[in-house]
C-alpha positions as CSV (number, residue, x, y, z in Angstrom):
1,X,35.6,41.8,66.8
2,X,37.3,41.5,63.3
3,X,40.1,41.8,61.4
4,X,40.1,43.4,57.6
5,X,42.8,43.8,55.2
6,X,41.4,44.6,51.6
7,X,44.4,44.5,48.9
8,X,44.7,45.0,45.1
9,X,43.7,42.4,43.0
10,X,47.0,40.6,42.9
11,X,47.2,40.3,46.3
12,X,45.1,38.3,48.4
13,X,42.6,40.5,50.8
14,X,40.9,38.2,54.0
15,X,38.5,39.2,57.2
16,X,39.2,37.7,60.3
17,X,36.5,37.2,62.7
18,X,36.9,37.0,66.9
19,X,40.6,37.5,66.7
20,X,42.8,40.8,65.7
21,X,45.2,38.7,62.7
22,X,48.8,41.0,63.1
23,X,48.5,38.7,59.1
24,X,50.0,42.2,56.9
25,X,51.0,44.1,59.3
26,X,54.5,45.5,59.2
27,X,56.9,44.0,61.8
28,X,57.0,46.8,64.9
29,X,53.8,48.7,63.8
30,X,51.6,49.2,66.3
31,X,48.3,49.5,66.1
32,X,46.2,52.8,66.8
33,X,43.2,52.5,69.2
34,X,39.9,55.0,68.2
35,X,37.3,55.9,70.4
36,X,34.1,55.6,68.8
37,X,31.7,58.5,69.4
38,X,28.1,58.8,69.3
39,X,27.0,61.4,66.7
40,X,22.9,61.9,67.0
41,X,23.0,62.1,63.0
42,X,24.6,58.5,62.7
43,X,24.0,56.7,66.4
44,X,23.4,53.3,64.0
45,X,27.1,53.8,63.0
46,X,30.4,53.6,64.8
47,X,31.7,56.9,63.9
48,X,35.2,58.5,64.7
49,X,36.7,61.8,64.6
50,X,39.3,62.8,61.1
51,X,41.2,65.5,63.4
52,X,42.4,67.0,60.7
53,X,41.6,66.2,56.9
54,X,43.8,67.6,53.8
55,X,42.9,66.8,50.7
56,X,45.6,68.0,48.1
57,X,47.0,71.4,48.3
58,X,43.7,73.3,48.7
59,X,41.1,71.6,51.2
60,X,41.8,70.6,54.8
61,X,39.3,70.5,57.6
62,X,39.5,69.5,61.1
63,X,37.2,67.5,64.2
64,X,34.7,66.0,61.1
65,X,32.3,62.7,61.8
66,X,33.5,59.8,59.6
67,X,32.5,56.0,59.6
68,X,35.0,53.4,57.8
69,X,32.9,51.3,55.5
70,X,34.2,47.8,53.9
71,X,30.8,48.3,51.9
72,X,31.6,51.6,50.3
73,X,34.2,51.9,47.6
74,X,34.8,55.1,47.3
75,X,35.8,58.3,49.5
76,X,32.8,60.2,50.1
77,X,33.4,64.1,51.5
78,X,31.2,67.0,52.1
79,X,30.3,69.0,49.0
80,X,32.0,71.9,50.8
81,X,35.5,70.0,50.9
82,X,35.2,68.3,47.5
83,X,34.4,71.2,45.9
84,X,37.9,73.1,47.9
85,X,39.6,69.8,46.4
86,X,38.7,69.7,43.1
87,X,40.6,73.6,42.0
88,X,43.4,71.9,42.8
89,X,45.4,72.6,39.7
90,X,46.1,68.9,38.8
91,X,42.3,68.1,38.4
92,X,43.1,70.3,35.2
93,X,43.9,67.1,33.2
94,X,40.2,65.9,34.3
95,X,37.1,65.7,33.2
96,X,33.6,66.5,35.3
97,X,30.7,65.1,34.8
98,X,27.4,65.0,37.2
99,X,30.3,65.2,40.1
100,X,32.6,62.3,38.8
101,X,36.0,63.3,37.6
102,X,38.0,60.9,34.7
103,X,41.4,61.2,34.1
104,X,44.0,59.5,32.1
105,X,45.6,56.4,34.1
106,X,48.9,58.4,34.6
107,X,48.0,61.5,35.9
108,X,49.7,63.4,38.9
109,X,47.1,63.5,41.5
110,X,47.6,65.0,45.3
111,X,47.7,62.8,48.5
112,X,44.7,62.7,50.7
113,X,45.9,62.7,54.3
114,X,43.8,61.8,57.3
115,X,44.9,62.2,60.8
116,X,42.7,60.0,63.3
117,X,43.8,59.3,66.9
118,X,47.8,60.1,66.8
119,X,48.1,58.6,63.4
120,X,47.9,60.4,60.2
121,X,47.4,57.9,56.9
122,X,48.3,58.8,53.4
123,X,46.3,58.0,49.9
124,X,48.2,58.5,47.3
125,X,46.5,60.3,43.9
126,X,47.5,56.5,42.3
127,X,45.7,55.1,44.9
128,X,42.5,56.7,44.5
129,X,42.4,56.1,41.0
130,X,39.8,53.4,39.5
131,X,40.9,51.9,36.2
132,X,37.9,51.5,34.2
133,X,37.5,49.4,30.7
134,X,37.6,52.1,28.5
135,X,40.9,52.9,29.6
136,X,40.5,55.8,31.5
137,X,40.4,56.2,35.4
138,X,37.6,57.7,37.7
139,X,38.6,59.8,40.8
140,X,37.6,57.9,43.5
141,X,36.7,60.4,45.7
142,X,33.4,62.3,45.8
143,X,31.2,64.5,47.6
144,X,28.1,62.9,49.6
145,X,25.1,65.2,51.2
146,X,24.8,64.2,54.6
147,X,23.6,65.7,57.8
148,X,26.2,66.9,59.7
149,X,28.5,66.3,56.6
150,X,29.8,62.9,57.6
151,X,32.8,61.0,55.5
152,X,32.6,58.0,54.4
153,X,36.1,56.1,54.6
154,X,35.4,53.3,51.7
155,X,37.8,50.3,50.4
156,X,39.9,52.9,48.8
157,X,41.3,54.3,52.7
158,X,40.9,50.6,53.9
159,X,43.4,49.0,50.9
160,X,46.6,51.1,52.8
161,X,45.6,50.0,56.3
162,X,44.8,46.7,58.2
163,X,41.4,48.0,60.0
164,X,40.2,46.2,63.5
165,X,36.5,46.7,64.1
166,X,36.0,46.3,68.0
């Protein structure tokens, strides 16, 4: 059993370990309970179901495999979806290269919404962005080829929640 809330630099993330720490969590916010399931592709992983997955204002998928990773930085999605995500109109401003999309630091970017259990949790288009040293910002959120096309839930989906791992 542990706690993790990852933050932005400025503010201070932490792990707890043997307890659930209610430590950034929002007075009356109740947690939401997952059941894990077994998928024969990841049985080494405690994977979950996205019921329903939108991505912008052109991908959305429902009942897919995903695993949230403190190890992973990034949002990794079937090459099906990302590809679906990716004509959204606001990737215009972007550039593409081997699969990784730049963008100035102030562009207009669609939510990503996932809806696991009863809950549905927003990432904003600022939230998914990585400021890098040249000034620019990479898109955050990739495809991944994976059996059963699996997501991958990385520190950007874990920054907007307080996870449990039980």
């Amino acid at each position: 059993l542990f706690t993790v809330s990852l933050r932005n630099v400025a503010e201070k993330s932490w792990i707890t370990f043997g307890e659930v720490s209610q430590k950034n969590v929002k007075e009356g916010t109740e947690f939401e309970y997952v059941d894990l399931v077994v998928n024969s592709y990841y049985s080494f992983f405690y994977s979950f179901i996205i019921t329903e997955a939108k991505l912008g204002n052109t991908a959305s998928v429902t009942n897919h495999y995903a695993i949230a990773d403190t190890g992973t930085s990034f949002l990794y999605v079937s090459k099906e979806v990302a590809e679906e995500f990716y004509k959204d109109e606001a990737f215009n401003v972007c550039t593409e290269k081997e699969g990784t999309f730049t963008c100035g630091c102030d562009a207009q970017l669609p939510n990503v919404e996932f809806t696991i259990g009863k809950a549905t949790y927003t990432v904003t288009g600022e939230q998914y962005l990585y400021k890098q040293s040249n000034g620019t910002c990479v898109v955050a959120i990739q495809s991944i080829q994976t059996p059963g096309g699996l997501f991958i839930l990385g520190d950007v989906f874990l920054r907007t929640v307080v996870a449990v791992f039980d």
